[in-house]
Structure formats: C-alpha cells, structure tokens
N, CA, C and O atoms as CSV, one atom per row, in Angstrom:
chain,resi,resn,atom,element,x,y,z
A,1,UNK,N,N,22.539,-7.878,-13.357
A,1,UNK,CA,C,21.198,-7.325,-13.319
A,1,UNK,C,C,20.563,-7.637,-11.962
A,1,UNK,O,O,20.465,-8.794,-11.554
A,2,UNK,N,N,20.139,-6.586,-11.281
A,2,UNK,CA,C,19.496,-6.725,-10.085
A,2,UNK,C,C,18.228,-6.962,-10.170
A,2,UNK,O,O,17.381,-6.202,-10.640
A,3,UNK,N,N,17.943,-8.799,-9.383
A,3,UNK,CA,C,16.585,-9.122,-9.598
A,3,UNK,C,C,15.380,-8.256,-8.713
A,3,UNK,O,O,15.843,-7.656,-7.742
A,4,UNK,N,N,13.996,-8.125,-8.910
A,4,UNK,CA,C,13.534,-7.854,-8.352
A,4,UNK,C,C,12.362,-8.715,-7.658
A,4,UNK,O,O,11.461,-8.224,-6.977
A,5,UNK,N,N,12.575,-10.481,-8.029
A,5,UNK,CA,C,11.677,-10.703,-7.434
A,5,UNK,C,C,11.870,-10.950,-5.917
A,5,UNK,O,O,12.970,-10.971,-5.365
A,6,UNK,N,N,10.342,-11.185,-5.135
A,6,UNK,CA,C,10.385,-11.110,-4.161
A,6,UNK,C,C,9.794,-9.760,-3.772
A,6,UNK,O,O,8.998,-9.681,-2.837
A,7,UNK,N,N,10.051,-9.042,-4.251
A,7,UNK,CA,C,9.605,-7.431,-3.858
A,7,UNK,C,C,8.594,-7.181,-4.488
A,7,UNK,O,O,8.427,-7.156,-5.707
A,8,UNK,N,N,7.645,-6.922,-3.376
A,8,UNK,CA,C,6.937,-6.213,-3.493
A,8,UNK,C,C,6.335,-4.292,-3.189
A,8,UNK,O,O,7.165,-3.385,-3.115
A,9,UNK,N,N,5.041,-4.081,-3.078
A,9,UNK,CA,C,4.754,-2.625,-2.649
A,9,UNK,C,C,3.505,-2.759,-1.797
A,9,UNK,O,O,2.357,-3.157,-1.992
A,10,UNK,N,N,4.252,-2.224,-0.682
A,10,UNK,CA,C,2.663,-1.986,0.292
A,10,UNK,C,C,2.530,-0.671,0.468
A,10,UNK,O,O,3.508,-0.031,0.084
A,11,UNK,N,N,1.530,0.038,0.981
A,11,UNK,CA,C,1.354,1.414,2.014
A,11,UNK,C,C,0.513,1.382,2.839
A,11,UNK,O,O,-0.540,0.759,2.980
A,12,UNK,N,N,1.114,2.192,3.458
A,12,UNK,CA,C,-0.144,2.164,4.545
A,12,UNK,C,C,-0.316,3.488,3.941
A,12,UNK,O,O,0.432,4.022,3.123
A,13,UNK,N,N,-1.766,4.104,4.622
A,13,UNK,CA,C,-2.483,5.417,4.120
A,13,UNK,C,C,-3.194,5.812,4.870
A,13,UNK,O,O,-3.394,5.023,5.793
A,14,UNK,N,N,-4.005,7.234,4.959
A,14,UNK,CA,C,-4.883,7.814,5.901
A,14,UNK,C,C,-6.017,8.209,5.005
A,14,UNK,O,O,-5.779,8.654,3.882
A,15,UNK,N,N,-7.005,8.093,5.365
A,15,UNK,CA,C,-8.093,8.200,4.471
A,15,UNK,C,C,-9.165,9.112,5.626
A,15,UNK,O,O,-9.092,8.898,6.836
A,16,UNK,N,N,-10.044,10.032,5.086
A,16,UNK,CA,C,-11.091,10.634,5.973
A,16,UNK,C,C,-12.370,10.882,5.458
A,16,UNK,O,O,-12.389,10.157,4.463
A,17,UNK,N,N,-13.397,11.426,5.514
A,17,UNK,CA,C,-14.121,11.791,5.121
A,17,UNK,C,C,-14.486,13.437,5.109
A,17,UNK,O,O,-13.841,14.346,5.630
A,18,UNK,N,N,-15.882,13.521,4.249
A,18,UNK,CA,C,-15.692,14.582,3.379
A,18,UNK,C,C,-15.269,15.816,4.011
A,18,UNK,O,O,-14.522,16.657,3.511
A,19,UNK,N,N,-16.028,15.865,5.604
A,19,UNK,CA,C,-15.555,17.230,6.267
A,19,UNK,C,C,-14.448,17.160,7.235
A,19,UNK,O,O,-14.005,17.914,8.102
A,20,UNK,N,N,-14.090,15.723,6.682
A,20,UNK,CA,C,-11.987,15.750,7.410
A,20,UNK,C,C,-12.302,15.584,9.138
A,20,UNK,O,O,-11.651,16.297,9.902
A,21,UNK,N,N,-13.440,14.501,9.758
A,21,UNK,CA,C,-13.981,14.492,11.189
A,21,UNK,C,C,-13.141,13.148,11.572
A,21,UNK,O,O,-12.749,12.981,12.727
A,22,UNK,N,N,-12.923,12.339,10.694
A,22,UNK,CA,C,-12.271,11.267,11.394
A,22,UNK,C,C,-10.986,11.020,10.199
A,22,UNK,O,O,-10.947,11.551,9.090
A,23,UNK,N,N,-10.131,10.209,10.691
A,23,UNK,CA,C,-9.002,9.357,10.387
A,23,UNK,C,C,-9.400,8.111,10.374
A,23,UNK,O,O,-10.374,7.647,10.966
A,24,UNK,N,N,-8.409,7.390,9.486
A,24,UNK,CA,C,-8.656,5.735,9.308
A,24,UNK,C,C,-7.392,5.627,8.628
A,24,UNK,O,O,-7.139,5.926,7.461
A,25,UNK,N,N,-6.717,5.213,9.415
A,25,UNK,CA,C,-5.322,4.652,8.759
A,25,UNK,C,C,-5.134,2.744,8.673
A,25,UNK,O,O,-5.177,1.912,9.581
A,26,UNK,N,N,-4.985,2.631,7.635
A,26,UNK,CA,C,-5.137,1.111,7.151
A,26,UNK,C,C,-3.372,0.608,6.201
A,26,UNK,O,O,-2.270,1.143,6.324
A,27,UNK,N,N,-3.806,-0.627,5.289
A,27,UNK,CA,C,-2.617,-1.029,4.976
A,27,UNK,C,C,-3.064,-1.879,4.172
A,27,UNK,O,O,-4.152,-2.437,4.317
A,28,UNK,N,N,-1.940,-2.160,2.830
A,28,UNK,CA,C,-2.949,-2.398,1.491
A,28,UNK,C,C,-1.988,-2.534,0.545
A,28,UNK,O,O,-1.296,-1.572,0.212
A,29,UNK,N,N,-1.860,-3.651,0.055
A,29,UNK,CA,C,-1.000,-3.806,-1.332
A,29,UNK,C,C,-1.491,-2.937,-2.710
A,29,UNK,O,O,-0.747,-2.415,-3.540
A,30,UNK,N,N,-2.077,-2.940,-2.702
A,30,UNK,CA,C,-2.683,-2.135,-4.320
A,30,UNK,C,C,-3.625,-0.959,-3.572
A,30,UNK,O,O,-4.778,-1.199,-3.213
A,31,UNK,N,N,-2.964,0.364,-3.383
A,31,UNK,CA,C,-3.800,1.627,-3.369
A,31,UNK,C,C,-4.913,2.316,-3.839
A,31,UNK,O,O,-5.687,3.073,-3.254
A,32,UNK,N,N,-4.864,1.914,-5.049
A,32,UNK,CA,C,-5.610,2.367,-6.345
A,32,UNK,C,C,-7.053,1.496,-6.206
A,32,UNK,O,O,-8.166,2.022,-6.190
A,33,UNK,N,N,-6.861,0.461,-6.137
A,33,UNK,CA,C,-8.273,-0.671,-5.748
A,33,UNK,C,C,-8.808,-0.143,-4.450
A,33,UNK,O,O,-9.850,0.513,-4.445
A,34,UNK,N,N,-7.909,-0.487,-2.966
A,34,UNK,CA,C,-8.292,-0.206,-1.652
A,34,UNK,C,C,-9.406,1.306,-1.965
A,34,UNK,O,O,-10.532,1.313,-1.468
A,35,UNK,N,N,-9.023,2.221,-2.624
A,35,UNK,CA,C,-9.737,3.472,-2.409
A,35,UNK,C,C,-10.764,3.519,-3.145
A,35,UNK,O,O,-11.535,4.479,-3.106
A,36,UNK,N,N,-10.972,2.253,-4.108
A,36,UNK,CA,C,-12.386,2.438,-5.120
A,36,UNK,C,C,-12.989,1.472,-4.093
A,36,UNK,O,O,-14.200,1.621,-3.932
A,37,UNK,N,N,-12.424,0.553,-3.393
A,37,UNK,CA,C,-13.408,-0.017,-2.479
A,37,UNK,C,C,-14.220,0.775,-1.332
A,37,UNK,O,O,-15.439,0.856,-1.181
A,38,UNK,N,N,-12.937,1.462,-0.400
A,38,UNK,CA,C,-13.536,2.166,0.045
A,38,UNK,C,C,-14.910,3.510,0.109
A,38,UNK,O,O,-15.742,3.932,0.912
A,39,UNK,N,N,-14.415,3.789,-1.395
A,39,UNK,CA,C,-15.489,4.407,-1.870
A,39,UNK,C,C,-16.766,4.107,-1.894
A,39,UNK,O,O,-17.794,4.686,-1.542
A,40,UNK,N,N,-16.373,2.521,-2.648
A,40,UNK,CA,C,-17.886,1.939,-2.518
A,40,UNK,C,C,-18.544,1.060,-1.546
A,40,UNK,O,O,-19.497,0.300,-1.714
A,41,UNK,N,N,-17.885,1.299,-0.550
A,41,UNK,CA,C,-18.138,0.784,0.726
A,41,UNK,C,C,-17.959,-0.796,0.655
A,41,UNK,O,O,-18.721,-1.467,1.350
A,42,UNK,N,N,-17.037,-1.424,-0.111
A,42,UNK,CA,C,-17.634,-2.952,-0.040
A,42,UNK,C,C,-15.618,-3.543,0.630
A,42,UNK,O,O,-14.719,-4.164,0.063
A,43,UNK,N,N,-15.736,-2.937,1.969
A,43,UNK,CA,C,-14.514,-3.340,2.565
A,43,UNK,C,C,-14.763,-4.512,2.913
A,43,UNK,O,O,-13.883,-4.858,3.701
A,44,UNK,N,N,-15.685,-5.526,2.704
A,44,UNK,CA,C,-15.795,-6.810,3.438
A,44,UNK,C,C,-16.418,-6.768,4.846
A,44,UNK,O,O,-16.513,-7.839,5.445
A,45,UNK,N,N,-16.836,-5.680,5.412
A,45,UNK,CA,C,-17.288,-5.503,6.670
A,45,UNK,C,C,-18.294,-4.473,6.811
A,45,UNK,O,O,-18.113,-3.255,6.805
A,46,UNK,N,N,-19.868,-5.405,6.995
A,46,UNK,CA,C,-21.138,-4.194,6.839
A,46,UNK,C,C,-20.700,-3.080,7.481
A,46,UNK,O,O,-20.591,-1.878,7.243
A,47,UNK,N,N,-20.429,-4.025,8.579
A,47,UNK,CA,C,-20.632,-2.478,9.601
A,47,UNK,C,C,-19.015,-1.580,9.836
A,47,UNK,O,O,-18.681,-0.951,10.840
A,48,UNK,N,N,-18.424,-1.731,8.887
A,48,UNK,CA,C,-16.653,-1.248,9.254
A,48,UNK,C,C,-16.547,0.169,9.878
A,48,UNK,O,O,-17.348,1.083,10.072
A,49,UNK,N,N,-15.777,0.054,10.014
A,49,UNK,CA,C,-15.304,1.603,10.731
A,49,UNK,C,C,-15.319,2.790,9.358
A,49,UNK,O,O,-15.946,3.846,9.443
A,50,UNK,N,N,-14.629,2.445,8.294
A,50,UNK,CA,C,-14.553,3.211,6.570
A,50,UNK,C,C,-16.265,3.663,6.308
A,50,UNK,O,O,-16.751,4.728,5.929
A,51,UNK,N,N,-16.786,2.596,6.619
A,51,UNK,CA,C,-18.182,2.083,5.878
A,51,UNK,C,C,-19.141,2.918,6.863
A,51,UNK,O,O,-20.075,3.380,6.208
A,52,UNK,N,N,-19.216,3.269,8.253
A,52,UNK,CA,C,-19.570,4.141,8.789
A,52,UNK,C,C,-19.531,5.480,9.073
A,52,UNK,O,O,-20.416,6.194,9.545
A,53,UNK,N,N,-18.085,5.824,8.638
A,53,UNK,CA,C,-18.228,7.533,8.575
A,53,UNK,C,C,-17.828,7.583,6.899
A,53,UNK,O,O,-17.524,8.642,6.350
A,54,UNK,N,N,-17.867,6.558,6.341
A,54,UNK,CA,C,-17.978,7.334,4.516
A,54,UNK,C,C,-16.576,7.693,4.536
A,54,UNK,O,O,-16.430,8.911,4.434
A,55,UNK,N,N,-15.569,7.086,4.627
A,55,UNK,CA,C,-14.037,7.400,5.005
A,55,UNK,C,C,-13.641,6.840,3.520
A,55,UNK,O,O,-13.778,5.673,3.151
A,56,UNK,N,N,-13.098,7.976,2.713
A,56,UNK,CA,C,-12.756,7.579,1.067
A,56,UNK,C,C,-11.883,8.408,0.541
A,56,UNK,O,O,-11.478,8.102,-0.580
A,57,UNK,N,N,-11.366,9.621,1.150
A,57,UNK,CA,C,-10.914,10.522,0.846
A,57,UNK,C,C,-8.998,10.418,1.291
A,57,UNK,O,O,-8.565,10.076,2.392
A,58,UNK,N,N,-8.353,10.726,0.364
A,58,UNK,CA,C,-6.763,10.013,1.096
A,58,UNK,C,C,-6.073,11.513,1.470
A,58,UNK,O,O,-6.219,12.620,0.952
A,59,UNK,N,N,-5.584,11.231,2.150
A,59,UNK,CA,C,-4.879,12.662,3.359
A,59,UNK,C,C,-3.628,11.788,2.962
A,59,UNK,O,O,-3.089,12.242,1.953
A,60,UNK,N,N,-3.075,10.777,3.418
A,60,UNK,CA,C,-1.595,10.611,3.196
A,60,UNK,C,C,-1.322,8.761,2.791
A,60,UNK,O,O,-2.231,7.936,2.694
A,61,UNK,N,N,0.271,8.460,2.600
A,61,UNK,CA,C,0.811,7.338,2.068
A,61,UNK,C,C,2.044,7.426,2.511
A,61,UNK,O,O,2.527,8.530,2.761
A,62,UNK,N,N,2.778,6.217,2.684
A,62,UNK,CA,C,3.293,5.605,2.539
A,62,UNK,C,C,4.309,4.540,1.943
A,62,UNK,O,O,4.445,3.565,2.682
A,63,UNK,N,N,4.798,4.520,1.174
A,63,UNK,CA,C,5.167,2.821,0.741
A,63,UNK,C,C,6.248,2.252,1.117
A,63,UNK,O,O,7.232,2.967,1.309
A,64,UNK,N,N,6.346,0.678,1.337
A,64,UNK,CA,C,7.088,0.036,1.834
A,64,UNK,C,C,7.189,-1.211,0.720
A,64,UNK,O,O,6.516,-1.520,-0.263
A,65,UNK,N,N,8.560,-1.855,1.477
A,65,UNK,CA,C,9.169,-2.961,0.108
A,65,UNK,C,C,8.619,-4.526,1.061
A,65,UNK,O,O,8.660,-5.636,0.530
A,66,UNK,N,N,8.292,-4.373,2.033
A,66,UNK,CA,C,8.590,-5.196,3.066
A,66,UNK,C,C,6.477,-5.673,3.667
A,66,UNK,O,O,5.604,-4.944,3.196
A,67,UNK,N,N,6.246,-6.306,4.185
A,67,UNK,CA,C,4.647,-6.474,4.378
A,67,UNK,C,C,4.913,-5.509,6.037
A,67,UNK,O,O,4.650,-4.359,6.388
A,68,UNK,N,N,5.664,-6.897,6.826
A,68,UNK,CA,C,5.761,-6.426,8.248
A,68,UNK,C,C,5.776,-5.113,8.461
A,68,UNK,O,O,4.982,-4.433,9.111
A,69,UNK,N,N,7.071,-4.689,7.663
A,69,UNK,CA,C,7.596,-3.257,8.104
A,69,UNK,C,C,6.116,-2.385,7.987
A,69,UNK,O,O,5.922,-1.774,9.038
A,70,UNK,N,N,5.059,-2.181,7.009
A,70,UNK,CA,C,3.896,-1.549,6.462
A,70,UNK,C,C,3.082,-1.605,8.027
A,70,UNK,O,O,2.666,-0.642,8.670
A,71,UNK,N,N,3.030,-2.749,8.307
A,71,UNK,CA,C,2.104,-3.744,9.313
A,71,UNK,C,C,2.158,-3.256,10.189
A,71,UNK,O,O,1.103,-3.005,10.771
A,72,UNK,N,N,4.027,-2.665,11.033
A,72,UNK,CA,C,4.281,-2.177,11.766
A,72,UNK,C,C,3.883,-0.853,12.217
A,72,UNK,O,O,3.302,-0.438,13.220
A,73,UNK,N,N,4.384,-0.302,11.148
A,73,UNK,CA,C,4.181,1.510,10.496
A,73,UNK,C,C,2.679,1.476,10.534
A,73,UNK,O,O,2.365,2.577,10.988
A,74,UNK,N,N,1.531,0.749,10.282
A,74,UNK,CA,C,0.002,0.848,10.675
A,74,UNK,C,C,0.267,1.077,11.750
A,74,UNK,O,O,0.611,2.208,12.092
A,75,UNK,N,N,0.183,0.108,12.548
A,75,UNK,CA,C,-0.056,-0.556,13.846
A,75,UNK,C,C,0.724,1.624,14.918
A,75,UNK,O,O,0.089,2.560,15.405
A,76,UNK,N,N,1.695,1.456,14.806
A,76,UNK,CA,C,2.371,2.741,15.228
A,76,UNK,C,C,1.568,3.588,15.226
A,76,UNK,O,O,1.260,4.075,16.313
A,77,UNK,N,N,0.979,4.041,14.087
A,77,UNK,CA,C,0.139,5.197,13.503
A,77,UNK,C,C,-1.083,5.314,14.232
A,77,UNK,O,O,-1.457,6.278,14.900
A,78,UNK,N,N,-1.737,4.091,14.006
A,78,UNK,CA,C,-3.009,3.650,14.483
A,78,UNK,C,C,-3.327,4.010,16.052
A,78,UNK,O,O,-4.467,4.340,16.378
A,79,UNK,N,N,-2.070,3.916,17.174
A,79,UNK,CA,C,-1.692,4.428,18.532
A,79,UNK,C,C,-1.552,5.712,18.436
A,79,UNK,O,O,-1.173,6.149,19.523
A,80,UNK,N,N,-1.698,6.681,17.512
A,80,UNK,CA,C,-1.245,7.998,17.721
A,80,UNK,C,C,-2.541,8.479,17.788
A,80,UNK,O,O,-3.499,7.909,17.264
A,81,UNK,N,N,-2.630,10.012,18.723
A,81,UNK,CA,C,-3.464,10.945,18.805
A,81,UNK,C,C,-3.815,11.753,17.484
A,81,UNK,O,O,-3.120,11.781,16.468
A,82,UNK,N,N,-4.704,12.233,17.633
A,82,UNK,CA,C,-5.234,13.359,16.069
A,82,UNK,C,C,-4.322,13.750,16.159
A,82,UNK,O,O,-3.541,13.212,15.374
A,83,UNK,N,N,-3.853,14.555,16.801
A,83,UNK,CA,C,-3.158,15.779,16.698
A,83,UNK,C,C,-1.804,15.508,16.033
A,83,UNK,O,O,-1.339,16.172,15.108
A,84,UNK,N,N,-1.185,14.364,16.667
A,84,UNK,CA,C,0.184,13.909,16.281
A,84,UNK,C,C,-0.236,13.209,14.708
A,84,UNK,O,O,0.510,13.362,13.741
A,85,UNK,N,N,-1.183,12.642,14.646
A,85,UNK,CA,C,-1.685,12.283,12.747
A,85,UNK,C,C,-1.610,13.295,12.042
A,85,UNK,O,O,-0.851,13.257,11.074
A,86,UNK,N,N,-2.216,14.247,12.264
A,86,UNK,CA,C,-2.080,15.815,11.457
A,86,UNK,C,C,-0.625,16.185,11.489
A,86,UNK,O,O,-0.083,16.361,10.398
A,87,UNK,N,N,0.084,16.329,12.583
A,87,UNK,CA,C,0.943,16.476,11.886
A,87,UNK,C,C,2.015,15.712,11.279
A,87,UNK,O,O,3.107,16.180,10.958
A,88,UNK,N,N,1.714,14.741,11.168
A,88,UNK,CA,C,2.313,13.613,10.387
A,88,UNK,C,C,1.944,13.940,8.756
A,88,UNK,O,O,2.796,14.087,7.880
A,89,UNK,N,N,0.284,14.031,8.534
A,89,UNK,CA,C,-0.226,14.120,7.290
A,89,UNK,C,C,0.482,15.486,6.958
A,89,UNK,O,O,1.196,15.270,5.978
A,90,UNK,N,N,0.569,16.531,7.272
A,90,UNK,CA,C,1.136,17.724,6.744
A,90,UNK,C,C,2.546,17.887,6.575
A,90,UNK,O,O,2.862,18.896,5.943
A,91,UNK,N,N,3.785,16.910,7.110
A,91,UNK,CA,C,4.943,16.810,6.361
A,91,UNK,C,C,4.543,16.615,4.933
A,91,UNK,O,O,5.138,17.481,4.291
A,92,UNK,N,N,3.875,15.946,4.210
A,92,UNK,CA,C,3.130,15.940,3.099
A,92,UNK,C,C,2.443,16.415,2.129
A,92,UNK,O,O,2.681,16.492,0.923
A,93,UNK,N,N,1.485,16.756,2.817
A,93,UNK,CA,C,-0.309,17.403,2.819
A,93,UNK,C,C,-0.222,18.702,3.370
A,93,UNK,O,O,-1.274,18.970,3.950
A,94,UNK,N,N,0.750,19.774,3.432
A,94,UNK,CA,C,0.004,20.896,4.784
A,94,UNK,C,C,-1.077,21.298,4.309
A,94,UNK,O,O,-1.362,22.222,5.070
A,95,UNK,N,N,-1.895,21.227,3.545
A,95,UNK,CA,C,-3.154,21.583,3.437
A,95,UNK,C,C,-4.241,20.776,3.736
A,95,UNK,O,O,-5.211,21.216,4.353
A,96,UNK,N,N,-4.153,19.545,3.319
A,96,UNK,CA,C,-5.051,18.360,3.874
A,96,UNK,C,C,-5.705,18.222,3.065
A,96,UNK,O,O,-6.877,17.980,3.352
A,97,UNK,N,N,-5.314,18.298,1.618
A,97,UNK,CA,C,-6.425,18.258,0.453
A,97,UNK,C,C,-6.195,16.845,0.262
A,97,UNK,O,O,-5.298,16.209,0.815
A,98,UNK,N,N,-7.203,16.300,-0.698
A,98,UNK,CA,C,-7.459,15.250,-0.923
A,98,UNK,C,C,-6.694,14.316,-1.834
A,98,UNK,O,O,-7.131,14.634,-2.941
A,99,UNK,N,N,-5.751,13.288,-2.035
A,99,UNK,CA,C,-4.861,13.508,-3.171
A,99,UNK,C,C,-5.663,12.151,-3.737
A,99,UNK,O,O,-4.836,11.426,-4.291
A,100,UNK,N,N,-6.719,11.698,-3.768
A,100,UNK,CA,C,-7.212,10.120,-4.353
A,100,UNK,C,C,-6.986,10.420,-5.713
A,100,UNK,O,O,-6.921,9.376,-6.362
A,101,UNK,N,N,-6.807,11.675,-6.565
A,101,UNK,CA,C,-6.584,11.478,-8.172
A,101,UNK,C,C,-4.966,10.953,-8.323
A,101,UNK,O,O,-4.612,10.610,-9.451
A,102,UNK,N,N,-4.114,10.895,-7.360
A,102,UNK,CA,C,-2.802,10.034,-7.632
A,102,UNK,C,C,-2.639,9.098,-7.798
A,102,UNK,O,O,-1.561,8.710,-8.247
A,103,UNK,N,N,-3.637,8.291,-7.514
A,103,UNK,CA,C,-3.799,6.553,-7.496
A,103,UNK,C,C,-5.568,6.663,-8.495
A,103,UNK,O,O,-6.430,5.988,-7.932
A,104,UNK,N,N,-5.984,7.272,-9.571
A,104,UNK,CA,C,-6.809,7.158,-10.211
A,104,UNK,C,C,-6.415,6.911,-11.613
A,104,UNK,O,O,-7.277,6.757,-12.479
C-alpha cells in the first residue's frame, strides 16, 4: 500500500477582479478558504494588493504535491507580463470566466 503521508496539496492561482483589470497570482494550501478570504478582504494586510482592487474572482490553478515547487511556479508567474498571463490562463480558461464555484 502506497503511503501518502507527507503529501500534501498546494496551488498557486490567478485571481482578478470584477471587470478582469488586474491579475494577482498568489499560493495557498487550501483554495477553497484563500478565495472566501479574499472575498472578504481579510488577507491579513489592510492595505494588500487583493484588498485594493477587490481581486476575488479565480481565472486559473494549479496544483502541486511539493510547497517549493508551488513557491517557485508563483514566483515565475508573478515575473510574467499580462499578456504572457492571459495566455497562460486560456490553456485553461479561453474565455476567462470565473471558475470560484469549483472550490465552493
């Protein structure tokens, strides 16, 4: 029997707001929580970057078995231009709709 401890689940994700003006790509063990926080603005940071443009809405995911590897895959993402994010989110998403009822 193949154990599974030790393993865990991270993702990283892209989240925007309502008229799709900014990106916010972050990284997050539990998805489903991160996006009710975000929602309700209580990221731990008055003034956050989420918490200022109302960024709640998920465009794309991720998951990883590993923390670093997630950490990494942020960090990568986070260096990219709009343009190259979009089309990252649309291997996925080509529409760019909102998918937060997957993790509801």
């Amino acid at each position: 029997m193949l154990s599974l401890e030790g393993y865990h689940t991270y993702y990283i994700y892209i989240i925007t707001n309502k008229s799709k003006t900014v990106f916010y790509t972050g990284v997050t063990n539990n998805l489903k929580i991160r996006l009710v926080q975000h929602k309700e603005n209580i990221s731990g940071e008055k003034k956050s970057f989420a918490s200022k443009y109302n960024v709640e809405f998920l465009l794309y995911y991720e998951k990883f078995t590993w923390i670093q590897e997630a950490i990494t895959r942020e960090k990568e993402i986070k260096g990219w231009c709009r343009t190259k994010k979009t089309e990252l989110i649309k291997t996925i998403n080509p529409d760019l709709d909102f998918l937060n009822y997957l993790f509801e």
